[in-house]
C-alpha positions as CSV (number, residue, x, y, z in Angstrom):
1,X,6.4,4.0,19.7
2,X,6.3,7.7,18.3
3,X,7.9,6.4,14.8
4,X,5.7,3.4,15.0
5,X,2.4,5.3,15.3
6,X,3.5,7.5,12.3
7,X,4.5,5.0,10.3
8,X,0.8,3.3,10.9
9,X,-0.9,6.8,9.9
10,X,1.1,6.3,6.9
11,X,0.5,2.7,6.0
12,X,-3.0,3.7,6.7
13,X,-3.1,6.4,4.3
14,X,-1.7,3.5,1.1
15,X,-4.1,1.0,2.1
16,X,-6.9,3.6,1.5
17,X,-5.9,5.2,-2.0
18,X,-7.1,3.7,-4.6
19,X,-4.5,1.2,-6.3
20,X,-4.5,-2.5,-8.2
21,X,-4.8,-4.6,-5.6
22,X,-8.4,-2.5,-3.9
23,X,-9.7,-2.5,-6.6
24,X,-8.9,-5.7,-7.5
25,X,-10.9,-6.6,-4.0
26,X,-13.7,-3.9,-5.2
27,X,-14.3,-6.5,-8.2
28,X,-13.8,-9.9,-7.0
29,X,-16.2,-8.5,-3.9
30,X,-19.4,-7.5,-6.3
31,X,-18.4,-10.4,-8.7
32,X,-17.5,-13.4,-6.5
33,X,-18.9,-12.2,-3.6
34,X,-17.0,-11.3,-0.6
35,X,-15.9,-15.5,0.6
36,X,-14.5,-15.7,-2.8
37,X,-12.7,-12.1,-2.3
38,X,-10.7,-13.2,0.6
39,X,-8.6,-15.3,-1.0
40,X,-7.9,-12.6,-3.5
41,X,-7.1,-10.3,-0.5
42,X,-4.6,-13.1,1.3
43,X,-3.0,-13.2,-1.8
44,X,-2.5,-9.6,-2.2
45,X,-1.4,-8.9,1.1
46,X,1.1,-11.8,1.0
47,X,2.5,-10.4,-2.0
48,X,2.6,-7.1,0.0
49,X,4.7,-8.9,2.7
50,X,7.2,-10.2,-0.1
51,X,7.7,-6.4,-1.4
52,X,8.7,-5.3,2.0
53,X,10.8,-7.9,2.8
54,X,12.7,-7.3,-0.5
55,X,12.9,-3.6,-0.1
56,X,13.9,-3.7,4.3
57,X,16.4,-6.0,4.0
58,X,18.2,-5.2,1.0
59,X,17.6,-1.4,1.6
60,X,18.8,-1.9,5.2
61,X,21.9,-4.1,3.9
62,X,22.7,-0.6,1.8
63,X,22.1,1.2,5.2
64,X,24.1,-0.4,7.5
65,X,27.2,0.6,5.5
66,X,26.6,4.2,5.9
67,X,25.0,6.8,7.7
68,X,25.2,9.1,4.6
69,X,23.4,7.1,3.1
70,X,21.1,6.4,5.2
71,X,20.3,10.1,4.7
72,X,20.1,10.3,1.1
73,X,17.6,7.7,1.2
74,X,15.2,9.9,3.5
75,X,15.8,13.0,1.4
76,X,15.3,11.2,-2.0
77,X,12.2,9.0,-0.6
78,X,10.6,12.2,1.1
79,X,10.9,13.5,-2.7
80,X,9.3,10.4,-4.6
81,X,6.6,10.4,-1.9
82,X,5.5,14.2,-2.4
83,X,6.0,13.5,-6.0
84,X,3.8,10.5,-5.7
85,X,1.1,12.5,-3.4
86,X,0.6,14.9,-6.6
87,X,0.2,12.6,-9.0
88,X,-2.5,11.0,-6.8
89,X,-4.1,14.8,-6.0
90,X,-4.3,15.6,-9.9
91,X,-5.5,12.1,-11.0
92,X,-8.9,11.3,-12.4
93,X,-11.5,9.7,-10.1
94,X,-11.3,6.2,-10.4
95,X,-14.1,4.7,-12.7
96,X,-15.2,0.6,-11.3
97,X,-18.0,-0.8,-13.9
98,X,-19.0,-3.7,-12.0
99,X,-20.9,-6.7,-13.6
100,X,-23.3,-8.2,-12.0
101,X,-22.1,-12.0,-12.8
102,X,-19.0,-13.4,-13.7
103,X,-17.7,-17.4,-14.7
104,X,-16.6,-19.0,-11.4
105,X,-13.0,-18.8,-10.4
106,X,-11.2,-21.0,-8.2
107,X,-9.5,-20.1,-4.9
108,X,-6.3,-20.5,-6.1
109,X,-6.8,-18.5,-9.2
110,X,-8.0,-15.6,-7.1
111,X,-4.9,-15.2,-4.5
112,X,-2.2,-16.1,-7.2
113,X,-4.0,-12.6,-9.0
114,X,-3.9,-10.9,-5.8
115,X,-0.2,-11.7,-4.8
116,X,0.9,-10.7,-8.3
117,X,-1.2,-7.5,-8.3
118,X,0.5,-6.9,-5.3
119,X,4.4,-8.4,-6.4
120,X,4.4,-6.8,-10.2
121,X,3.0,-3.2,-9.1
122,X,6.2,-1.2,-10.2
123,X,4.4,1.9,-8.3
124,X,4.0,-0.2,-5.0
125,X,7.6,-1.4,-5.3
126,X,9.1,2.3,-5.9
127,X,6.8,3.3,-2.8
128,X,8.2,0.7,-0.8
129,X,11.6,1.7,-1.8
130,X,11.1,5.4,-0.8
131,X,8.9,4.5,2.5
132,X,11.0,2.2,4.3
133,X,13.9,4.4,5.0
134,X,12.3,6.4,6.7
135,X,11.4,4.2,9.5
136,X,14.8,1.8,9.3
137,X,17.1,1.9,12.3
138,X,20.5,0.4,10.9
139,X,21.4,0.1,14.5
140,X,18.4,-2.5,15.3
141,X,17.3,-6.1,14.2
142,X,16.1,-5.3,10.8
143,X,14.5,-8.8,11.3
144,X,12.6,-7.5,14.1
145,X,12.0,-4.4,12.3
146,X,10.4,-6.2,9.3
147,X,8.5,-8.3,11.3
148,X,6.7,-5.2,13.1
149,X,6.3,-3.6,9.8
150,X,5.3,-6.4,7.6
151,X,2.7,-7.2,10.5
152,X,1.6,-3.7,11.1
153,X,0.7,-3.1,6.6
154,X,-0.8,-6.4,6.5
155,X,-3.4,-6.2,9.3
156,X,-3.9,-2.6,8.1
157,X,-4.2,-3.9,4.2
158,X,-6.4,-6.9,5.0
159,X,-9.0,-4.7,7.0
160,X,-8.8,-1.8,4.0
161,X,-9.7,-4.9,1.6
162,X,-12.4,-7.0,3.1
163,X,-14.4,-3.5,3.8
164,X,-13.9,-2.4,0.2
165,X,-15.1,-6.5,-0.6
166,X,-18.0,-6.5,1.3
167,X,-19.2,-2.9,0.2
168,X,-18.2,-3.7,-3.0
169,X,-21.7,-2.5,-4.5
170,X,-21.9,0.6,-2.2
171,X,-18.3,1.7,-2.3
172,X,-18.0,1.9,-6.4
173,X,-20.5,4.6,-6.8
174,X,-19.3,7.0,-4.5
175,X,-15.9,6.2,-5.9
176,X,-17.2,7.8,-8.8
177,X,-19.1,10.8,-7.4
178,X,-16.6,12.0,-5.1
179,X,-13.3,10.0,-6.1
180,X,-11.2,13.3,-7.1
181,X,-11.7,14.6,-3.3
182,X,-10.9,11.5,-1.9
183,X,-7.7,11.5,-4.3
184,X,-7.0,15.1,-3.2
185,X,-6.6,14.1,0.6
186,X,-4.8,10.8,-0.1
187,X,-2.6,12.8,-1.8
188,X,-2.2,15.2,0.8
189,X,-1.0,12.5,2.8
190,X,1.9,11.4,1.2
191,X,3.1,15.2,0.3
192,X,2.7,16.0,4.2
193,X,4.5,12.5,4.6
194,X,6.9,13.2,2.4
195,X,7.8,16.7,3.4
196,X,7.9,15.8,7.2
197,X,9.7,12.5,7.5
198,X,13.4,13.6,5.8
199,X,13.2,16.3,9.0
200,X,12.9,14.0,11.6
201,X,16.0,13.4,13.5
């Protein structure tokens, strides 16, 4: 329960940075509406689901073979993710121009640009990469472990989405006004993430 609870701080803490896929959501919200948006944000968090699927089991695969590296994995992942947590601190507020109409798009355009947002992210992928091993027991089901965390980031991302969606018009110009301080304590996140998880047992 412990690992899970910290695990769901940090899933908490990705949903909420800013990144393709919510503002992709911030968009489609304001220029769709927020109906329209949920099919971006299915698509997106199934392509989410895909991304840790790939990473668990062919990370855990890797895992299972040795315990030492099961430990470099924590140490280099606690690295990337306090890496990753200063690029996010130093970087620019994020700037969202929204439009105020836009040419229909169908439901099925919408998710496929979600789930490749989400699939093609090369950041998302490397976070993936770095996050899971710190929460992979080699010793358990890694199907039971994927399910629990596949489960656990996509409630988390779906909620994140449809309230960035439906406050699409509200959310973009405080994004602007106070964006670096919000990037400064998601970034805070990951380096305390980062620096904490390698020295867990």
């Amino acid at each position: 329960m412990d690992t899970w609870l910290i695990y769901l701080l940090a899933a908490i803490g990705l949903s909420m940075s800013p990144g393709p896929n919510g503002l992709l959501a911030l968009t489609h919200g304001a220029l769709h509406g927020q109906r329209k948006a949920l099919f971006t944000i299915a698509g997106g968090v199934l392509g989410f689901v895909v991304v840790i699927a790939l990473s668990l089991f062919g990370i855990g695969a890797l895992l299972k073979t040795s315990l030492i590296w099961l430990q470099a994995m924590k140490w280099i992942g606690g690295a990337y993710l306090v890496w990753l947590g200063i690029q996010v601190w130093r970087s620019p507020p994020v700037g969202v121009e929204l439009a105020g109409t836009a040419e229909p798009r169908s439901a099925g355009s919408l998710f496929r640009q979600g789930a490749l947002s989400a699939m093609t992210n090369p950041k998302g992928i490397l976070f993936f990469a770095a996050f899971l091993p710190q929460f992979i027991d080699p010793q358990r089901s890694l199907g039971v472990q994927f399910v629990v965390m596949a489960v656990t980031f996509a409630v988390i991302e779906a909620a994140t989405e449809c309230l960035i969606a439906s406050m699409a018009g509200r959310i973009a110009p405080w994004l602007r006004r106070v964006g670096r301080r919000f990037n400064q304590a998601c970034g805070g996140v990951f380096v305390a993430i980062g620096v904490a998880l390698p020295l867990r047992g």
